[in-house]
C-alpha positions in Angstrom: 15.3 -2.3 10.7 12.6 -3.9 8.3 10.6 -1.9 6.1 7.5 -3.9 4.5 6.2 -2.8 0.8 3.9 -4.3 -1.6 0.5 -3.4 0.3 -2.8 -2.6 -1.3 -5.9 -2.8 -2.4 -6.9 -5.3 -4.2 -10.0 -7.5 -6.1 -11.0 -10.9 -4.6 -8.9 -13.0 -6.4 -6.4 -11.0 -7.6 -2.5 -11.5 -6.0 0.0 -9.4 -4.2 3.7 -9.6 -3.4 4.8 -8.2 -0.4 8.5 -7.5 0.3 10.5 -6.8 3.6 14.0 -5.3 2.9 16.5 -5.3 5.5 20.1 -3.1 5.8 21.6 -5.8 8.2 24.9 -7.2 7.2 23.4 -10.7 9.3 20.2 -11.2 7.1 20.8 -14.5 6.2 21.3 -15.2 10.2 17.7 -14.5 10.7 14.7 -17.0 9.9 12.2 -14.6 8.8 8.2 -14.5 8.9 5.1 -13.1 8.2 2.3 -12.2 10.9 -1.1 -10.5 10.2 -3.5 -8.6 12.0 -6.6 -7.8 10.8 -8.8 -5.4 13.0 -10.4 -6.7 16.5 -8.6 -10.1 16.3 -4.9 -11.2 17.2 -2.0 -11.3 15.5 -1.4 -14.0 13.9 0.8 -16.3 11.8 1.0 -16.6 7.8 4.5 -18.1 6.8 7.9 -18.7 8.1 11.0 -19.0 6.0 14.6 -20.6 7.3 18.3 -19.6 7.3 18.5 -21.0 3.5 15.2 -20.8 2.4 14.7 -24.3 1.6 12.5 -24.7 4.8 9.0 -22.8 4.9 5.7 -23.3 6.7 2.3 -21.8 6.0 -1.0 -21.0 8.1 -3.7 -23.4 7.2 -5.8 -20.5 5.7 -3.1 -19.6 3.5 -1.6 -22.9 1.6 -1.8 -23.6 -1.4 -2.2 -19.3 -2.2 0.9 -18.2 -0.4 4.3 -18.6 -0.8 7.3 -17.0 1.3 10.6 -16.7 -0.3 14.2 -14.5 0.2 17.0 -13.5 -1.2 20.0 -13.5 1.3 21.9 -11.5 -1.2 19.2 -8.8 -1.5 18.4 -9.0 2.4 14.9 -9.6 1.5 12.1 -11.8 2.2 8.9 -12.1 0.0 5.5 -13.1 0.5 3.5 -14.1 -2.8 -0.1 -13.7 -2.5 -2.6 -15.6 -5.1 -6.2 -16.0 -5.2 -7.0 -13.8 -2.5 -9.7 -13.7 -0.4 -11.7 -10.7 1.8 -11.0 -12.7 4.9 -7.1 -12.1 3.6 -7.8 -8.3 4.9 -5.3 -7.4 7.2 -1.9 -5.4 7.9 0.7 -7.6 7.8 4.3 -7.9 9.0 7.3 -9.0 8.7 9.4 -10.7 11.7 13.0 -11.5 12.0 14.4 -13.8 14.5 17.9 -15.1 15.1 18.8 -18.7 13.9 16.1 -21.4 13.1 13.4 -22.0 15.5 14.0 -25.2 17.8 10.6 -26.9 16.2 7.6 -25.8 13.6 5.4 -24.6 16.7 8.1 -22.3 18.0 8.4 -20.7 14.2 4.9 -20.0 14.3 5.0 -18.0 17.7 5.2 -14.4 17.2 6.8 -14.4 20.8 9.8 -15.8 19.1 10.6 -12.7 16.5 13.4 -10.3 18.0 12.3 -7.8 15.0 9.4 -6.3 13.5 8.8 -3.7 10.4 5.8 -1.1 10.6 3.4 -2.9 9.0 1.6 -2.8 5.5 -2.3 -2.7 4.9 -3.7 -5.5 2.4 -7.0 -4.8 1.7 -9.2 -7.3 -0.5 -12.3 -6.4 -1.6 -15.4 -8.7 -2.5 
């Protein structure tokens, strides 16, 4: 089970940290993401973290402002949010799937996440 915090409103250019806390024993099995979905459009991709951590990857639209990070120890995964934007608007999730992906694309498919928590609404205001 992951359960997502951190949500809100927020100002244009203002930051939020989002966290996604799981109970499994296996966490640190699990490469971990975040997806968004903002309403009418598709899900889509933010940032992917590996097994260790030491291997991330970030959504065009969101480098440079975003950073993922976990703590294996905590079985929790973060997602750091700067300078944010209206556009940034969405409910986000976090996604666990087992092992690494096999390339960069795969991480980036949602298709690939065995796992998802409920959601949690960022909202950023103009």
């Amino acid at each position: 089970q992951l359960v997502e915090s951190g949500g809100g409103l927020v100002q244009a250019g203002g930051s939020l940290r989002l966290s996604c806390a799981t109970s499994g024993r296996t966490f640190s099995l699990y490469a971990m993401g975040w997806f968004r979905q903002a309403p009418g459009k598709a899900r889509e991709f933010v940032a992917t973290i590996g097994l260790s951590g030491s291997a991330t990857d970030f959504a065009d639209s969101v480098k440079g402002r975003f950073t993922i990070s976990r703590d294996n120890a905590k079985n929790t995964v973060y997602l750091q949010m700067n300078s944010l934007k209206p556009e940034d608007t969405a409910v986000y999730y976090c996604a666990a799937r087992f092992y690494n992906a096999p390339s960069p694309q795969a991480a980036r498919n949602s298709n690939g996440y065995n796992y998802w928590g409920q959601g949690t609404q960022v909202t950023v205001s103009s």
